[in-house]
C-alpha positions as CSV (number, residue, x, y, z in Angstrom):
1,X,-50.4,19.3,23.1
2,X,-49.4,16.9,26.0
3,X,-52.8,17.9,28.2
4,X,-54.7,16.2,25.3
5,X,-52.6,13.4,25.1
6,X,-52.3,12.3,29.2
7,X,-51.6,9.2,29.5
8,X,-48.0,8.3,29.1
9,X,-49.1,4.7,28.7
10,X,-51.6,5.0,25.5
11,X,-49.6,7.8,24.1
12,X,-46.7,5.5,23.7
13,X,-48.7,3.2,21.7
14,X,-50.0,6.0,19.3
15,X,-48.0,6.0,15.6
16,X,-49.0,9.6,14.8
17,X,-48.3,11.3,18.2
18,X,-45.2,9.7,17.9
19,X,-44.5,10.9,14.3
20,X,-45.8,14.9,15.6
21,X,-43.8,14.9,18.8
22,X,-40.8,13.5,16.8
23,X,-40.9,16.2,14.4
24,X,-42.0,19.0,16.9
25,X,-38.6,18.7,18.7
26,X,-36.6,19.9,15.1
27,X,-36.5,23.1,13.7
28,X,-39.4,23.9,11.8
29,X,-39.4,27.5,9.8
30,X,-43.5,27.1,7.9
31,X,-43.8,27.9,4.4
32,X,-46.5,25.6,4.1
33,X,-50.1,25.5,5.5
34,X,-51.9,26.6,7.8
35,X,-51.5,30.1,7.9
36,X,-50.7,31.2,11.6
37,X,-47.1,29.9,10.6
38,X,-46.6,28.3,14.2
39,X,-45.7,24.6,12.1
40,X,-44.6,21.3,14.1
41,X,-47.8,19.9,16.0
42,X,-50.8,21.7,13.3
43,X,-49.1,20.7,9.7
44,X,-50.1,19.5,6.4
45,X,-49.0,16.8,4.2
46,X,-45.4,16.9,4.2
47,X,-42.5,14.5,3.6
48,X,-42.6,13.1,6.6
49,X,-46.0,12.8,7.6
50,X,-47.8,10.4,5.7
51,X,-51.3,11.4,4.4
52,X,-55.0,10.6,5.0
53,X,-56.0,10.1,1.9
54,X,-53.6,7.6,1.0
55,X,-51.9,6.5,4.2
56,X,-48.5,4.8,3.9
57,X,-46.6,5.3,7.0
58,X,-47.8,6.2,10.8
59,X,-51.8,7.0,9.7
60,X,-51.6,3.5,8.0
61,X,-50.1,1.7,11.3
62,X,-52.6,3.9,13.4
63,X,-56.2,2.6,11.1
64,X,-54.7,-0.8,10.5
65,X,-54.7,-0.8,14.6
66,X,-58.0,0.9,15.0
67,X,-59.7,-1.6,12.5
68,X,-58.2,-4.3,14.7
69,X,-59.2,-3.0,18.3
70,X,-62.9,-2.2,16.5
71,X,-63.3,-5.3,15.0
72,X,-63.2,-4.5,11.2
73,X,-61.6,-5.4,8.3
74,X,-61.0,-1.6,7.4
75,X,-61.7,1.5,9.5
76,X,-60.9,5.2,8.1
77,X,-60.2,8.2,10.2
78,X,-62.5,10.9,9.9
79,X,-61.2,14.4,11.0
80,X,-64.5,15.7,9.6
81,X,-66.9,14.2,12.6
82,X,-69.6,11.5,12.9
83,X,-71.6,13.3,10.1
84,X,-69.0,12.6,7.4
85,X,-68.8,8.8,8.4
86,X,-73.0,8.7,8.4
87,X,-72.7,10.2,4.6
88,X,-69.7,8.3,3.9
89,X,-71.7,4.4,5.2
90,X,-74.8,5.6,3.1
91,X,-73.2,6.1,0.1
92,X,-71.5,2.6,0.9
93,X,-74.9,1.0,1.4
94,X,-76.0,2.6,-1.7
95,X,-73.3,1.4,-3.9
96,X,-74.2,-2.1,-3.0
97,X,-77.6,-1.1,-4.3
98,X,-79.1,0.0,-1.3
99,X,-82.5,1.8,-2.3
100,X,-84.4,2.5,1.0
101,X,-83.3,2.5,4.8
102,X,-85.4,1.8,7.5
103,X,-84.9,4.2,10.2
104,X,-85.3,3.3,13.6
105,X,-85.7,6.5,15.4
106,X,-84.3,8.5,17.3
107,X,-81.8,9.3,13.9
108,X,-79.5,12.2,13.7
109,X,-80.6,15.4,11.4
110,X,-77.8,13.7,8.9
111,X,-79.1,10.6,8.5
112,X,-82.1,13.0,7.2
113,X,-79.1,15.0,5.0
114,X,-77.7,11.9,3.9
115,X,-80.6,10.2,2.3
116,X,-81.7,13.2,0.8
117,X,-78.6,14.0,-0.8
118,X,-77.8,10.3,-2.0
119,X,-81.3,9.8,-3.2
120,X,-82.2,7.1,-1.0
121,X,-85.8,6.8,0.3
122,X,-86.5,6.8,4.6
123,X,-88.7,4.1,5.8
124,X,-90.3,3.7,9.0
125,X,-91.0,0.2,9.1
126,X,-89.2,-2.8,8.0
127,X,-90.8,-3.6,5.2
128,X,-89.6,-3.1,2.0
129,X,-86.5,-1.9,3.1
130,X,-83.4,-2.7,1.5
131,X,-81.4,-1.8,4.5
132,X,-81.6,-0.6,8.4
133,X,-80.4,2.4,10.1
134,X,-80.1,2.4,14.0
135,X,-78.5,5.0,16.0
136,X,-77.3,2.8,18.8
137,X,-76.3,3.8,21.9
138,X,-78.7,6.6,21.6
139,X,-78.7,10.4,23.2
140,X,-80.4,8.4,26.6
141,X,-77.8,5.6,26.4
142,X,-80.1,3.2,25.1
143,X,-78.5,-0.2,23.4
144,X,-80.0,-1.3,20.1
145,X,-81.3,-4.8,19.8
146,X,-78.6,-5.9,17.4
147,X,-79.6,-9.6,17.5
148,X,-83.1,-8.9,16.4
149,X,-81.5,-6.5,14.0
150,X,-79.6,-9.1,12.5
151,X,-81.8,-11.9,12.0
152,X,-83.7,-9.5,9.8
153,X,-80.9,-10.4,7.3
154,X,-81.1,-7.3,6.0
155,X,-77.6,-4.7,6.0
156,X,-77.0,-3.5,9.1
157,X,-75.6,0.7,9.6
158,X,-75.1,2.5,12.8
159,X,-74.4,6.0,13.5
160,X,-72.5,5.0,16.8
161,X,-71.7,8.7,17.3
162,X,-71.7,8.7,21.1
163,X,-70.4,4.8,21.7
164,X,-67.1,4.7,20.8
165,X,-66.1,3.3,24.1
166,X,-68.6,0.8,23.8
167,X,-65.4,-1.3,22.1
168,X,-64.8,-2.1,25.3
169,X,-67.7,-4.3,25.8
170,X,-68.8,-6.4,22.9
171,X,-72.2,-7.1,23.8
172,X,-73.1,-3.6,23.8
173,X,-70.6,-2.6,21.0
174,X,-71.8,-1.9,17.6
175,X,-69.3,-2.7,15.6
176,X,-70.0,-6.4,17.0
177,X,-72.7,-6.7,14.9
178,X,-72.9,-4.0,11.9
179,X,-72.0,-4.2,8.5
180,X,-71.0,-0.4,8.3
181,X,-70.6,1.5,11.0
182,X,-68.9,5.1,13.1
183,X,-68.0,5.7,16.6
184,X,-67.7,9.5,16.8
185,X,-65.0,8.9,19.3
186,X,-64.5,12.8,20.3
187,X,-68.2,12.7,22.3
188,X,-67.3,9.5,24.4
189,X,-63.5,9.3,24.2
190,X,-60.8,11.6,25.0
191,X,-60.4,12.8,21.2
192,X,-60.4,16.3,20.0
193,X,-63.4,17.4,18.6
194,X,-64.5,16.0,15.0
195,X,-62.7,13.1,15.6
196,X,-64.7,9.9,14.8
197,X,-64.0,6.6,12.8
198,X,-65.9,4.4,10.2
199,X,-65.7,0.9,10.0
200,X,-66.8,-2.2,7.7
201,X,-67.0,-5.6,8.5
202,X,-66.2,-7.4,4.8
203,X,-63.7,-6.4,2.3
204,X,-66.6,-5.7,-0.2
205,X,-68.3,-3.1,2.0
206,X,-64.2,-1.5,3.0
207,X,-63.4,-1.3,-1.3
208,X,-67.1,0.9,-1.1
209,X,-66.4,2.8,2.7
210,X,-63.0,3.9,0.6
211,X,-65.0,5.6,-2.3
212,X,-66.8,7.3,-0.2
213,X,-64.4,8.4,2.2
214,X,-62.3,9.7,-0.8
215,X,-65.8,11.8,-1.6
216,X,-67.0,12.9,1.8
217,X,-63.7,13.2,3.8
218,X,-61.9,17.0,4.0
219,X,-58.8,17.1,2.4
220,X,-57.4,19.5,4.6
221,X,-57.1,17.0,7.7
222,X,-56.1,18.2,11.2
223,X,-53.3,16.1,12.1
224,X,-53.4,16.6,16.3
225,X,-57.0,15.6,15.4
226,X,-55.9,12.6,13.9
227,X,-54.1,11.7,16.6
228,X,-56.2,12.0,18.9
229,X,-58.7,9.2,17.3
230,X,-55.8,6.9,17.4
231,X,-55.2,8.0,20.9
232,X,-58.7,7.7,22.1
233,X,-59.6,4.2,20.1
234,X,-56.0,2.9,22.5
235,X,-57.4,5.0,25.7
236,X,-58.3,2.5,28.8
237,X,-61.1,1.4,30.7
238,X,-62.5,3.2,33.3
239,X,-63.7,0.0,34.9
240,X,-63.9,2.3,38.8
241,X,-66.1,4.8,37.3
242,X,-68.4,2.4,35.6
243,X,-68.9,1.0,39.1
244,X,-69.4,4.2,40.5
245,X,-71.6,5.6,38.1
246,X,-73.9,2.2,37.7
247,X,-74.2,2.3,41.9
248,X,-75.4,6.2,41.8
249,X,-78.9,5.4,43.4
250,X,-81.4,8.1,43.5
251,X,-84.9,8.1,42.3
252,X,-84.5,11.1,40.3
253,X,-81.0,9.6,38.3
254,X,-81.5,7.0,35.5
255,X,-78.3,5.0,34.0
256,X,-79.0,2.9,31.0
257,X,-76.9,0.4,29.7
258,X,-74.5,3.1,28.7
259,X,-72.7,4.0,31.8
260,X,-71.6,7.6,30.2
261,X,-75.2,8.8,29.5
262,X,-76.4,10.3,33.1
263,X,-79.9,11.0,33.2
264,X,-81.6,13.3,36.0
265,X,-85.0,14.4,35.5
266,X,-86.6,17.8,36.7
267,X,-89.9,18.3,34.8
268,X,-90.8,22.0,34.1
269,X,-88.0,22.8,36.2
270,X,-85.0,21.5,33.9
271,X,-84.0,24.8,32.5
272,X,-83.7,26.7,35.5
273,X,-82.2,23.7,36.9
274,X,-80.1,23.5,33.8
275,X,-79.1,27.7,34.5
276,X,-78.8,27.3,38.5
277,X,-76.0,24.1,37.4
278,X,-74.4,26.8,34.9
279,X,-73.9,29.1,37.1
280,X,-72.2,26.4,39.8
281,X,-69.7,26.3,36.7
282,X,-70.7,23.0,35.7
283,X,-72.3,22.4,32.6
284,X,-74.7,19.2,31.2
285,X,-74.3,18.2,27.5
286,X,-78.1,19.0,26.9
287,X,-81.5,19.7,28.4
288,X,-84.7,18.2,26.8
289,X,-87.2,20.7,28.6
290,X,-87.4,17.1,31.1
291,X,-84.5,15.6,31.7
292,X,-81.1,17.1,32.0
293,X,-78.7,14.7,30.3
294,X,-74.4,14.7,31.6
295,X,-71.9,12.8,29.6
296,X,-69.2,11.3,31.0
297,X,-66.0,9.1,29.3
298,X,-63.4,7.2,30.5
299,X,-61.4,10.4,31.1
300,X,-63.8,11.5,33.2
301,X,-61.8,12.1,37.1
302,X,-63.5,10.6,40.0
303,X,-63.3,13.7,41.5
304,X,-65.5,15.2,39.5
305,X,-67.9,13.0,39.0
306,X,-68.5,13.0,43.2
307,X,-68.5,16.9,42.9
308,X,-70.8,16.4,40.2
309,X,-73.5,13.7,42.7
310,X,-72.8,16.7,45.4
311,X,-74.1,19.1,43.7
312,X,-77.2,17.3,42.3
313,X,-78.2,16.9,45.7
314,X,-78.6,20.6,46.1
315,X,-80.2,20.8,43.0
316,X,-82.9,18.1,43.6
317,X,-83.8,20.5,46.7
318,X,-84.0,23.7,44.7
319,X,-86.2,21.9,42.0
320,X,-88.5,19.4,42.9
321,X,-89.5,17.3,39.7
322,X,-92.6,18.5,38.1
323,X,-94.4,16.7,35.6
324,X,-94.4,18.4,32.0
325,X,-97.3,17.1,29.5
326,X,-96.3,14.4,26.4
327,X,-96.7,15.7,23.2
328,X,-97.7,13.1,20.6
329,X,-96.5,13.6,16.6
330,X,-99.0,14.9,14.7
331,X,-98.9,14.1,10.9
332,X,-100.6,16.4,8.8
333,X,-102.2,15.2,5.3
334,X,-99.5,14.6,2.3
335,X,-101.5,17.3,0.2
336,X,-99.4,19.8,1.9
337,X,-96.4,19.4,0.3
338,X,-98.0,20.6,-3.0
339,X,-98.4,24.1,-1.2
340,X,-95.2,26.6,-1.1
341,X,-93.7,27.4,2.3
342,X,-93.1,30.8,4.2
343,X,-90.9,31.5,7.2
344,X,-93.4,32.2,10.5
345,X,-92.5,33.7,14.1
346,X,-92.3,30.5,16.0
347,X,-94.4,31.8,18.9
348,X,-97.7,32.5,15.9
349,X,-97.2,29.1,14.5
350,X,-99.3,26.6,16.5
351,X,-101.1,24.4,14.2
352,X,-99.5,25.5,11.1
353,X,-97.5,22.4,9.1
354,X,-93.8,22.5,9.6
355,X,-91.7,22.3,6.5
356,X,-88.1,21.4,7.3
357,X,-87.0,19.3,10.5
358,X,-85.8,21.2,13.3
359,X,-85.2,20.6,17.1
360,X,-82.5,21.0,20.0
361,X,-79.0,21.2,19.0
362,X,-78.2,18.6,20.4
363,X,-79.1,16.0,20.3
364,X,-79.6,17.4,16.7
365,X,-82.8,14.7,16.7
366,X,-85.9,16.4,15.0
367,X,-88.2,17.2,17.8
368,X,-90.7,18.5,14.8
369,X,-90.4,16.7,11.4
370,X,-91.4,17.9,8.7
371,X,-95.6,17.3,7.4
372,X,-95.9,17.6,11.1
373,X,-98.5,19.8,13.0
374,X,-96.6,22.6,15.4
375,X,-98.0,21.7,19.1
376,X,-98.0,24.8,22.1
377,X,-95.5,22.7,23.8
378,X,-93.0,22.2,21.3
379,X,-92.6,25.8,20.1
380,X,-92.1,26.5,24.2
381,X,-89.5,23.8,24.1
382,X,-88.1,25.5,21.3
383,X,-88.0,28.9,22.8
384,X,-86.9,27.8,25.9
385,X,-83.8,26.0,24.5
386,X,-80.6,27.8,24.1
387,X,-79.6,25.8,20.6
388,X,-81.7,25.0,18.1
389,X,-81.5,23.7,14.8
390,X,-83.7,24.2,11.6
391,X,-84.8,28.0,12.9
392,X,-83.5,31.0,11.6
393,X,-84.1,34.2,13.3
394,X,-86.8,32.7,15.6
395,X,-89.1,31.8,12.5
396,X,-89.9,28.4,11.3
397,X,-90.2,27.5,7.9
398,X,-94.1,26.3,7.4
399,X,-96.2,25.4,4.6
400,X,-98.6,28.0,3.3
401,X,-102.4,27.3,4.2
């Protein structure tokens, strides 16, 4: 378990490492869950290790801390990933009698989920809406505008699945501004994966976040995933490898104002730049059919990250950047949705109305919503991609003409 938990420094500040290590050292014959037997670090709620769903001890000491570092009034960890805590803050919003959301795209396919299963109604505009849902930083590394945001007056949510270190910097941070928000701290932090917090700013929006994390959350938790969050929430900054990744100039690299989102754009070329990378053994967190996007963290080595501009450089010879064509969304009429649907091969179903959202997995984003028209250069983004989402089988669910 140590190689997960490095850093002798933040590990001593962690009350749940502390409780598992302390344990792990005793004899420990299972007759308990889970089922491989092996007991001490992977456990369940037993006498001595407090428990999630009504925290007492070390998990109590390690949110109370959280909320503190974040900037709430009451953070919950979520063992369950950034998708639980975008269900959980909906259902929060909606029991303060939150009717519609405005979305401010890009969202993630469970924002989508969410709403649907909560009954609350999508809007894309402003107006009207009861509330407003940002995804801030974005898959890019794009900041939202949280002042304009605010001065809307209007409740404030943000999926802040990839900028949980963004606590380090206040201006950029979420939680500096939302009423609810997550950080999914396993994509941006050095948490195992499905670990992520959510947070609320007032007491009245914490009594709500509770409901619904009592709703939403597993009750099997993973404790080494819990303490990982509390781990990765007390992790340092990497102040050197902000530096270094901010002065990376090359005219083909874009860094936004999220120094962990590293952009590098090939055109056409991006998947066999994106296989001749693979095969190099390293591996980008996604590729958009234009721009292949890398991740870094905190936890990133410096090492790796110079290996990382070395190899680039190669790749920038191998594939020159070629420009691909923008696609625009094409809405189709509402009338459509009074037709049934049918699963199509993707490759025969240019022009036909898709039916269910579906893209790249990730960034999980749709890249075709559903009432839109099916473009040539999306299904070849979509057959081109190695995940997808919303597909099954290489059909796509259409309405019937």
């Amino acid at each position: 378990m140590r190689q997960f938990f490095a850093d002798k420094q933040t590990r001593a500040k962690c009350h749940i490492y502390a409780m598992l290590e302390s344990y792990a050292k005793k004899r420990h014959i299972s007759f308990h869950t889970p089922g491989h037997k092996i007991g001490k670090w992977d456990i369940t709620e037993l006498s001595y290790s407090d428990n999630l769903a009504c925290p007492s001890g070390c998990i109590a000491a390690a949110e109370r801390d959280i909320a503190q570092i974040l900037g709430a009034k009451k953070s919950f960890i979520l063992t369950d990933g950034s998708t639980c805590g975008v269900f959980c803050m909906l259902y929060a919003a909606k029991a303060t009698g939150v009717q519609t959301v405005y979305l401010i795209e890009p969202v993630h396919i469970s924002v989508y989920n969410a709403c649907a299963a909560l009954g609350l109604t999508p809007l894309f505009t402003v107006d009207g809406a009861d509330a407003i849902l940002c995804t801030s930083p974005d898959y890019y590394g794009n900041i939202a505008d949280f002042k304009a945001l605010k001065a809307t007056g209007k409740l404030l949510l943000v999926d802040g699945a990839h900028g949980g270190h963004l606590h380090y910097n206040k201006e950029l941070y979420a939680g500096a501004y939302a009423d609810l928000w997550v950080d999914g701290v396993h994509k941006s932090l050095p948490a195992l994966t499905q670990g992520a917090v959510v947070s609320a700013k007032t007491e009245t929006l914490a009594e709500k976040l509770r409901e619904a994390v009592g709703i939403f959350r597993t009750t099997s938790p993973s404790y080494p995933v819990m303490a990982s969050v509390e781990y990765a929430v007390k992790y340092p900054r990497n102040e050197r490898l902000e530096t270094l990744v901010k002065g990376y100039k090359n005219d083909r690299v874009r860094v936004n104002e999220d120094y962990t989102k590293l952009l590098t754009l090939f055109g056409k070329n991006a998947f066999q730049a994106q296989k001749y990378l693979e095969n190099k053994g390293v591996y980008a967190e996604f590729c958009d059919g234009n721009n292949l996007c890398f991740y870094l963290s905190p936890a990133t080595k410096l090492r790796d990250f110079k290996k990382l501009k070395t190899l680039l450089k190669k790749t920038f010879e191998k594939y020159p950047y070629e420009p691909i064509k923008e696609t625009q969304r094409i809405p189709a009429p509402l009338v459509f949705e009074e037709n049934g649907t049918e699963w199509v091969a993707l490759s025969a179903s240019e022009n036909r109305v898709c039916a269910a959202n579906c893209g790249l997995f990730p960034p999980c984003t749709p890249l075709l919503q559903k009432g839109e028209r099916i473009t040539q250069e999306k299904i070849a983004l979509l057959t081109n991609a190695k995940n997808v989402f919303g597909l099954n089988d290489g059909r796509i669910l259409v309405y019937e003409e």
